[in-house]
C-alpha positions as CSV (number, residue, x, y, z in Angstrom):
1,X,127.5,30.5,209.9
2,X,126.4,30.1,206.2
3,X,123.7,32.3,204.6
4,X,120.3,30.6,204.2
5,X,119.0,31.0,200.3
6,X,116.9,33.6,202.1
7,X,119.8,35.8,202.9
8,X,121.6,35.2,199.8
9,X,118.7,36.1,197.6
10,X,117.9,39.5,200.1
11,X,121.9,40.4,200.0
12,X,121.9,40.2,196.1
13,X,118.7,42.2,195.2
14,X,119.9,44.2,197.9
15,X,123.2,44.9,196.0
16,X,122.3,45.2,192.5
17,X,120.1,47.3,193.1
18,X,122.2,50.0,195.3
19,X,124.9,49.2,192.8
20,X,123.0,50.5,189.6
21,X,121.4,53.6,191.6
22,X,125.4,54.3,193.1
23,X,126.4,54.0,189.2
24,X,123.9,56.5,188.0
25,X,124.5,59.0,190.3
26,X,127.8,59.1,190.0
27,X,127.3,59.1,186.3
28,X,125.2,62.3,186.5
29,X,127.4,64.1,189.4
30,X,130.6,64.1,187.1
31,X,128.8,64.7,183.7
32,X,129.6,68.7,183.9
33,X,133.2,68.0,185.1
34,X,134.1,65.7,182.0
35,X,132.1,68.2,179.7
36,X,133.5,71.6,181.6
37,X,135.5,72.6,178.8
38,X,133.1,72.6,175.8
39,X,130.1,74.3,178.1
40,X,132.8,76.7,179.3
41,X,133.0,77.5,175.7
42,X,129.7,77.7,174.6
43,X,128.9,79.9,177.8
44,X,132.4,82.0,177.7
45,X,132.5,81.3,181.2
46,X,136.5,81.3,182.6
47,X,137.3,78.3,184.9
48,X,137.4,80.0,188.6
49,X,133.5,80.9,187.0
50,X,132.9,76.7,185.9
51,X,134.2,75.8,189.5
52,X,131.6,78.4,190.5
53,X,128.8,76.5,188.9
54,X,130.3,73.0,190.0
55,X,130.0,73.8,193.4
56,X,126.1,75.0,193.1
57,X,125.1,71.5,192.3
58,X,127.8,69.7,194.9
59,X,126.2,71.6,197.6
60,X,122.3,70.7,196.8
61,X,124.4,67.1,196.4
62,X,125.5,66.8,199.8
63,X,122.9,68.8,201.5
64,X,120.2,67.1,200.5
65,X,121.5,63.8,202.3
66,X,120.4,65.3,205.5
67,X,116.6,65.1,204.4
68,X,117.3,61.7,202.8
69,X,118.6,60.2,206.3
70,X,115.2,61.2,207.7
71,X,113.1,60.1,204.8
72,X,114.7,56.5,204.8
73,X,113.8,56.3,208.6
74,X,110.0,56.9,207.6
75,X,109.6,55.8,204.0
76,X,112.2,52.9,203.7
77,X,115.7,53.0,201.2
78,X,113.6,51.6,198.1
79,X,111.2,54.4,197.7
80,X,114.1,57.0,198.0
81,X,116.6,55.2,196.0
82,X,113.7,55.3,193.2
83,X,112.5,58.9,193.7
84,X,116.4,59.9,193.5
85,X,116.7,58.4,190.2
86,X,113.2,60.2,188.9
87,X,113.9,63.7,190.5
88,X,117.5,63.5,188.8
89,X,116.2,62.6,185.2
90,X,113.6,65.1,185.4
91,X,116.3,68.1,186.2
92,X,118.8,66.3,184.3
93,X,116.5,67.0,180.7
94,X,116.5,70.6,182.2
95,X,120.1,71.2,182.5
96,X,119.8,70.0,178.6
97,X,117.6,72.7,177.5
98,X,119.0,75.7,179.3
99,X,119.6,78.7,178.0
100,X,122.0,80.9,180.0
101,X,124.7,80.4,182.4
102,X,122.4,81.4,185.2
103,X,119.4,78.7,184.8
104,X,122.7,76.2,184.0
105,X,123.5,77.4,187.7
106,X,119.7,76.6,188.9
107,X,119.2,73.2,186.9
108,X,122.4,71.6,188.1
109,X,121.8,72.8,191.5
110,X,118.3,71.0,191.5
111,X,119.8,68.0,189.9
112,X,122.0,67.6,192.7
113,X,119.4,67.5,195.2
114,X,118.0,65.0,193.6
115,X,120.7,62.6,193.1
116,X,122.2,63.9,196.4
117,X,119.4,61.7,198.4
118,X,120.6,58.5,196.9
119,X,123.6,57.7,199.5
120,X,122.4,57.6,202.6
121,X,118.9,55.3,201.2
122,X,121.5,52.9,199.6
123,X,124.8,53.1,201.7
124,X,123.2,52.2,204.9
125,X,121.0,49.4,202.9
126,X,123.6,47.9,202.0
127,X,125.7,48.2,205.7
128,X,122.6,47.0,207.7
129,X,121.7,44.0,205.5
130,X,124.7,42.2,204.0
131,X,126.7,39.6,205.9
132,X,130.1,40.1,204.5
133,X,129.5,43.9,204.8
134,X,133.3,45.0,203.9
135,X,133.1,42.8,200.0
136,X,129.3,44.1,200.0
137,X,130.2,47.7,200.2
138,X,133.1,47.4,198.3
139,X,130.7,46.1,195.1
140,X,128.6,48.9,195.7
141,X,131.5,51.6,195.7
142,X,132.6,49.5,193.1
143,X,129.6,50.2,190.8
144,X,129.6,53.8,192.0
145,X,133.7,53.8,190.7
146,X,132.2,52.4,187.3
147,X,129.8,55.3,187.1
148,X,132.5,58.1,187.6
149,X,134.8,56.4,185.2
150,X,131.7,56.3,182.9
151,X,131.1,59.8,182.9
152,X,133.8,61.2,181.1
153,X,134.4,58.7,177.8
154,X,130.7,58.5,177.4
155,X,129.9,62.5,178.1
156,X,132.7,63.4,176.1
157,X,132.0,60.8,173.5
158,X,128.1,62.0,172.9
159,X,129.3,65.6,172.8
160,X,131.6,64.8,170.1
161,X,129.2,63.3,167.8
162,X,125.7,65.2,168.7
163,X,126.4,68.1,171.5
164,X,126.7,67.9,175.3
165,X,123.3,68.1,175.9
166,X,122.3,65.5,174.2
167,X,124.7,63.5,176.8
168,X,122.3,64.8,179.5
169,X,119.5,63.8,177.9
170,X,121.3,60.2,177.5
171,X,122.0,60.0,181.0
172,X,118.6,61.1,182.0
173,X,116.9,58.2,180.4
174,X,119.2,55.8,182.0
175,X,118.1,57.2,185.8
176,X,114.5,56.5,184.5
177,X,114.8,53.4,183.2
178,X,116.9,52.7,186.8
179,X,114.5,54.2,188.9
180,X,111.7,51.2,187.1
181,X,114.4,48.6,188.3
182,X,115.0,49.2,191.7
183,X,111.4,49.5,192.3
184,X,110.7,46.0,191.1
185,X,113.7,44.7,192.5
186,X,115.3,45.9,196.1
187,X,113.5,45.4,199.0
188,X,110.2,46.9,200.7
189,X,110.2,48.7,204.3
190,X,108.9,45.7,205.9
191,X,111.1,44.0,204.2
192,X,114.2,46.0,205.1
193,X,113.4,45.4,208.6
194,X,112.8,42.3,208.8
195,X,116.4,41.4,207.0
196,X,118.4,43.7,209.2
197,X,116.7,42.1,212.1
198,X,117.6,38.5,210.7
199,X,121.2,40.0,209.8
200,X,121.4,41.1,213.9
201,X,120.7,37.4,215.1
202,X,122.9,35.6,212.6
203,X,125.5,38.1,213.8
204,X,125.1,37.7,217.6
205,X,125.1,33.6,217.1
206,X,128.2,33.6,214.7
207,X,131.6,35.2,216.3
208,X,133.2,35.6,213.3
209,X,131.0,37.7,211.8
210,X,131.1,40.8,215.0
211,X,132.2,44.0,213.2
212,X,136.0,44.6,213.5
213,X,135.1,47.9,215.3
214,X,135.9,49.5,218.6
215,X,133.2,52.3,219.5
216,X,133.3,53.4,222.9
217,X,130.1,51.8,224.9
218,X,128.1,54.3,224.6
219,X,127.4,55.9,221.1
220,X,126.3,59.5,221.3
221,X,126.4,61.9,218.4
222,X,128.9,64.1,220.0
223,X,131.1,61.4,221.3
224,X,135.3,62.9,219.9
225,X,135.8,59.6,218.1
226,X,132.5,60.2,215.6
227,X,133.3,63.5,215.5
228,X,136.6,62.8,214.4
229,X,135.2,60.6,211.7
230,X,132.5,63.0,210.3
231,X,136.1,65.7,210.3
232,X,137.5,63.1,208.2
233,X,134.6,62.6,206.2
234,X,134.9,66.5,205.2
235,X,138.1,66.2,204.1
236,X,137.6,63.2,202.0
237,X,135.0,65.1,200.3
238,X,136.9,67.5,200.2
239,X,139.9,65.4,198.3
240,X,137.2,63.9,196.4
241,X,135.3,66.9,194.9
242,X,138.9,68.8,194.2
243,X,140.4,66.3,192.5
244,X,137.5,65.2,190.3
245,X,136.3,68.3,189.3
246,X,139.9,69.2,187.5
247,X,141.3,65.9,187.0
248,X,140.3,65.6,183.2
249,X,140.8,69.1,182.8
250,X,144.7,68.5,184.5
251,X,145.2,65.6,182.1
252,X,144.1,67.4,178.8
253,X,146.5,70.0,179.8
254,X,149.8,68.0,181.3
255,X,149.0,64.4,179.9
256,X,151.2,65.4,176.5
257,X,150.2,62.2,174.9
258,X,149.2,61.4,171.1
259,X,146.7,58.6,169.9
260,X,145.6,58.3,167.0
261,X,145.2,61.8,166.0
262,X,142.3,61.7,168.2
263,X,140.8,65.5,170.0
264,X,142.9,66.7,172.9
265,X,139.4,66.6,175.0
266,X,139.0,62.8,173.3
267,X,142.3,62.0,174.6
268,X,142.0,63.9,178.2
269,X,138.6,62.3,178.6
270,X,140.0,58.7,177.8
271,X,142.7,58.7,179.8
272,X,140.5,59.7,182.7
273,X,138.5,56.5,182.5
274,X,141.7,54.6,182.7
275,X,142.3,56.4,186.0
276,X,139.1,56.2,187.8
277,X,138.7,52.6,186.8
278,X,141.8,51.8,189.0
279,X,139.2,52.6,191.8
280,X,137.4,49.4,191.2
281,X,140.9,47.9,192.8
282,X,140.7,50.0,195.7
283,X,137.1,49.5,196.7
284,X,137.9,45.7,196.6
285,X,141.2,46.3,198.6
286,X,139.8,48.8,201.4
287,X,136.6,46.1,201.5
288,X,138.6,43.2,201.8
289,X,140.8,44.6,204.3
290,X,138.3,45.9,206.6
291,X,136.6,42.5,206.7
292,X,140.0,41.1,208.0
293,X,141.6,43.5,210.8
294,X,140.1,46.5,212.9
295,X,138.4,48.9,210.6
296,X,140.1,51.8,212.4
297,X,143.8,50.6,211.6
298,X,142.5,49.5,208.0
299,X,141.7,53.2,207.0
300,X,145.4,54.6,207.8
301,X,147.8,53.3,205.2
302,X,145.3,54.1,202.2
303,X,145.4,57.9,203.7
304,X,149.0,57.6,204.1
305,X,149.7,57.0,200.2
306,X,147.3,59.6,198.9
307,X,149.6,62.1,200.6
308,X,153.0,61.8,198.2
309,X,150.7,60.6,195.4
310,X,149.0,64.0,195.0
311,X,152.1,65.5,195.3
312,X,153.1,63.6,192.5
313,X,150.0,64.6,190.4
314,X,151.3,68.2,190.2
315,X,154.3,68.0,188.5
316,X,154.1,64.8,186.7
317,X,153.4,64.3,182.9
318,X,152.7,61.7,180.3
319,X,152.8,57.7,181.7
320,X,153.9,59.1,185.2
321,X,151.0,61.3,185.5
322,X,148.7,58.3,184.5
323,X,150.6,56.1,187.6
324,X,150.2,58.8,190.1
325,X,146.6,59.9,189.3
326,X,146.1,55.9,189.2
327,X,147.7,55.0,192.2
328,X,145.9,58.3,193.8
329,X,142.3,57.1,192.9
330,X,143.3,53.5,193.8
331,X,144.1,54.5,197.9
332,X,141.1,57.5,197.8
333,X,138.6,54.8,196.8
334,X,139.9,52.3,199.3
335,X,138.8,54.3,202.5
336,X,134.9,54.3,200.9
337,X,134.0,51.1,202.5
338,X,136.0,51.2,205.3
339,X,134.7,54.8,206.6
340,X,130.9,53.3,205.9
341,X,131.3,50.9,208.1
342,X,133.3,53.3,210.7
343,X,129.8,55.3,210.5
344,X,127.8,52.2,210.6
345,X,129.3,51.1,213.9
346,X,130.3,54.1,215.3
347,X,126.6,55.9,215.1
348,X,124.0,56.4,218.0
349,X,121.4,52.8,218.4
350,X,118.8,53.3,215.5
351,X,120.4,55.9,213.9
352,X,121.8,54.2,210.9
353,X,120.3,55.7,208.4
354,X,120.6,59.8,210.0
355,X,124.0,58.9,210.2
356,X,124.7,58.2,207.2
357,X,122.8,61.7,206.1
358,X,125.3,63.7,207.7
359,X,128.2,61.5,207.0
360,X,127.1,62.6,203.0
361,X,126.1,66.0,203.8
362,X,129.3,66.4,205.0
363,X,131.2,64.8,202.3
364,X,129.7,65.9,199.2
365,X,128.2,69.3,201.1
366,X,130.5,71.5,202.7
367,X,133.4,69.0,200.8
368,X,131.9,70.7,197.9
369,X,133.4,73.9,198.2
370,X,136.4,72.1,197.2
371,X,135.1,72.8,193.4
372,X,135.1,76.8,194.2
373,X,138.4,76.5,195.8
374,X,140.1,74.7,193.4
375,X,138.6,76.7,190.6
376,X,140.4,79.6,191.9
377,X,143.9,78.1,192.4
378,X,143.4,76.4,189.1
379,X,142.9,80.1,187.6
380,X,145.5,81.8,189.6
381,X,148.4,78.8,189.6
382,X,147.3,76.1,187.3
383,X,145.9,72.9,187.8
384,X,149.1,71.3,189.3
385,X,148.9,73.4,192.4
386,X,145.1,72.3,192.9
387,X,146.8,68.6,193.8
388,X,149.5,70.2,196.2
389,X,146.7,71.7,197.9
390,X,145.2,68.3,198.3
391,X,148.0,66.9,199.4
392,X,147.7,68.8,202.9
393,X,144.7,68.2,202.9
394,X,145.4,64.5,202.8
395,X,148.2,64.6,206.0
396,X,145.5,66.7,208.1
397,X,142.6,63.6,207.6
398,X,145.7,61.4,208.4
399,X,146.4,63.0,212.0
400,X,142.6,62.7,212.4
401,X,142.5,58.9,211.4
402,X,145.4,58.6,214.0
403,X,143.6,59.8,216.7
404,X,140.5,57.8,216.3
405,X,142.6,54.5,215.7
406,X,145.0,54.8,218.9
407,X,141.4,55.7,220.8
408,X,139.7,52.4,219.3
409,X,143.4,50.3,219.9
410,X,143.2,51.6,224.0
411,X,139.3,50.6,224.1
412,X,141.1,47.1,222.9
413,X,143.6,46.9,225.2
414,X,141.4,47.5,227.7
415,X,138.7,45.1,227.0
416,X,141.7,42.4,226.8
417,X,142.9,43.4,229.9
418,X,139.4,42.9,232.0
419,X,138.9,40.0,230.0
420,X,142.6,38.4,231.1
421,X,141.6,39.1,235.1
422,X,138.0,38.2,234.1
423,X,139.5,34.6,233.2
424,X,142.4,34.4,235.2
425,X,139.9,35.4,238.4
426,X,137.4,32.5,237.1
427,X,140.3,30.1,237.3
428,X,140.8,30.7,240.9
C-alpha cells in the first residue's frame, strides 16, 4: 500500500530531523576521543587516566536514556530531542573553559547526560512512524555514522589551527542552532500519536509491510529472548565504546603512513574519517536487509565478521589496517538498525519508548566501561590488544544472537505448522 502525501511528508520531517539531532550527538560524544591526545598533553594526564575521564561522560551518556524513555512517554520525542541539543551546548561551552582535569571530568560528565537523552526520543520516533522502518533507521544511523566520522577531521582540524576548545565551542553552536530546527520541524505529541496510530492501520491492511519479527505472544520485560537482546545490546556498546575511544589513537600509532608532510595527529585523525564513513555502507546494508528476511537471522552474519576483523585490527598496519578497521565499522554499524527494530518488536505493548531507554542505558551505560577497560590494556599492552579483547567480546554477543534466532525460527515453525493443519483441517 503506497504512502499518502500525508505520510510521506510526516516520515521525512520525521527523519531529518532525528537524523541532524543523531549527527550532533555523535559529533559531541567522540570530540574528546579524536582530541585525547593534545588534552592528554595539556593536562599530563597518561592514557589508562584519559580512558578514566572518557568513561565519566559515557556513563551520564547511557544512563541518562533511562529518564529520557520516561520523558518521551509524557512530553513527546520533539521536546526531548530539542532540550538534548540545548543541555549539550550549554555543557559543551563548559568543557571549553575548564581549568583542571577534575572539572574536565565534571563537564564532560554533564555533557553526556545531556546528549545521552537524545536516542531513545529519536530512535523509537523514527521505529514507530516510518513505513519502510529498516531504510528509515538505516538513514538515521546513517546521519549518526556522518557525525562520528565528523568528529575527528573537524576536532582535530580546529585544534590545529585555534586550540581544542575552540572545537567545543564550534560544536556547541551547531547543537544550538539544531535544537532551533527540530523544534520548527519534527512532529508535536499529538502529532506523534496520531502518525503512529495511522502507521498501525496501514500496517494491519497491507501484508507486506508486517515486521519480519518473531516475538513470542506475549511480550513481558523479562521474557529470555529480550533479555538476550538487551545482553547483546551491552556488548555492542561494549564493542562500540572500546573501539572508538582508541581507534584514532591505534591508527596514529600503527597506521605508518606519510601524506603530504602532514602532523601524525592530522594523519591519524584523517584516516579515521575514512574508516567510520564505511559505516554509512553498513547502516544501509543491515537496513536493507532487515526489511527483506527475519530480523533475527539478519543480525548474525554482520556479528559473525566483526569477530576475525578485530582480530585483524591488532596486528595489522598501513593499507591493511585501513581494510580491517573499515571492514570492522562496516558489519558493527550494520546490526544498528537491525537490533532497533529487534527492541521495537520485541518490547512489552506501549512500551516503545522505555524500551528503547534501557536498550541505550545499556549500550552506551554500562557498555561504557569499555573506555576504562581498554584504557588500561591500552597502557599495559598497547592498543593492538584492546581489539583482541574485542574480538571475544564479539563471539560471546554471537552465541547470544544464536540463541535468540533459533528461539524466533521454532516460534516460525510452529506458526507454519498450526497454520498447515489449520488449512489442511478447513479443506476437509
Amino acid at each position: 500500500m503506497a504512502m499518502s502525501a500525508a505520510a510521506a511528508g510526516m516520515e521525512r520531517r520525521v527523519i531529518a530531523s532525528a537524523s541532524l539531532a543523531h549527527a550532533t550527538t555523535h559529533t559531541l560524544e567522540l570530540t574528546f576521543a579524536a582530541l585525547l591526545i593534545r588534552i592528554g598533553f595539556e593536562f599530563g594526564a597518561d592514557i589508562a587516566v584519559l580512558g578514566a575521564v572518557a568513561n565519566a561522560g559515557t556513563i551520564t551518556f547511557g544512563a541518562a536514556a533511562l529518564p529520557s524513555g520516561w520523558l518521551v512517554d509524557r512530553y513527546g520525542p520533539r521536546a526531548v530531542m530539542a532540550s538534548a541539543m540545548w543541555i549539550a551546548a550549554g555543557f559543551a561551552c563548559l568543557v571549553a573553559v575548564t581549568p583542571s582535569l577534575l572539572l574536565l571530568t565534571v563537564a564532560l560528565t554533564l555533557m553526556g547526560a545531556g546528549i545521552g537523552l537524545y536516542h531513545p526520543a529519536g530512535t523509537s520516533l523514527v521505529a514507530t512512524v516510518a513505513e519502510r522502518r529498516g531504510l528509515a533507521l538505516a538513514a538515521h544511523g546513517v546521519a549518526g555514522n556522518l557525525g562520528v566520522a565528523i568528529a575527528p577531521i573537524v576536532a582535530v582540524a580546529i585544534a590545529i589551527a585555534f586550540d581544542w576548545r575552540v572545537a567545543y565551542l564550534a560544536f556547541a553552536a551547531a547543537a544550538v542552532a539544531v535544537g532551533l530546527v527540530i523544534w520548527r520541524i519534527a512532529p508535536s505529541r499529538v502529532e506523534t500519536h496520531e502518525a503512529v496510530a495511522a502507521r498501525a492501520r496501514r500496517l494491519v491492511a497491507s501484508a507486506h509491510m508486517q515486521p519480519r519479527t518473531t516475538p513470542p505472544p506475549e511480550r513481558r520485560w523479562l521474557m529470555p529472548a529480550l533479555l538476550l537482546i538487551y545482553l547483546s545490546a551491552i556488548l555492542q556498546g561494549f564493542i562500540y565504546r572500546g573501539s572508538l575511544t582508541f581507534l584514532t589513537l591505534h591508527l596514529r600509532e600503527h597506521l605508518n603512513m606519510q601524506l603530504f608532510g602532514w602532523d601524525p595527529d592530522a594523519i591519524a585523525g584523517g584516516a579515521a574519517t575514512v574508516v567510520l564513513l564505511t559505516a554509512i555502507f553498513g547502516q544501509v546494508a543491515g537496513g536493507a536487509l532487515s526489511d527483506r528476511i527475519p530480523v533475527e537471522r539478519a543480525v548474525l552474519p554482520f556479528i559473525a565478521l566483526s569477530v576475525p576483523l578485530l582480530a585483524l585490527i591488532g596486528p595489522a598496519t598501513g593499507l591493511p589496517l585501513l581494510l580491517a578497521g573499515s571492514g570492522f565499522v562496516l558489519v558493527n554499524f550494520a546490526q544498528q538498525p537491525i537490533f532497533n527494530g529487534l527492541i521495537t518488536d520485541y518490547s512489552p505493548p506501549g512500551a516503545v519508548g522505555r524500551a528503547f531507554g534501557i536498550s541505550f542505558f545499556l549500550t552506551f551505560g554500562l557498555g561504557s566501561f569499555a573506555a576504562s577497560f581498554a584504557g588500561m590494556i591500552a597502557n599495559r599492552w598497547g592498543t593492538p590488544t584492546v581489539f583482541y579483547a574485542l574480538a571475544i567480546v564479539a563471539l560471546a554477543m554471537l552465541v547470544a544472537m544464536l540463541l535468540v534466532a533459533a528461539d524466533a525460527e521454532r516460534r516460525r515453525g510452529e506458526r507454519a505448522s498450526i497454520a498447515r493443519t489449520t488449512g489442511v483441517a478447513a479443506g476437509n
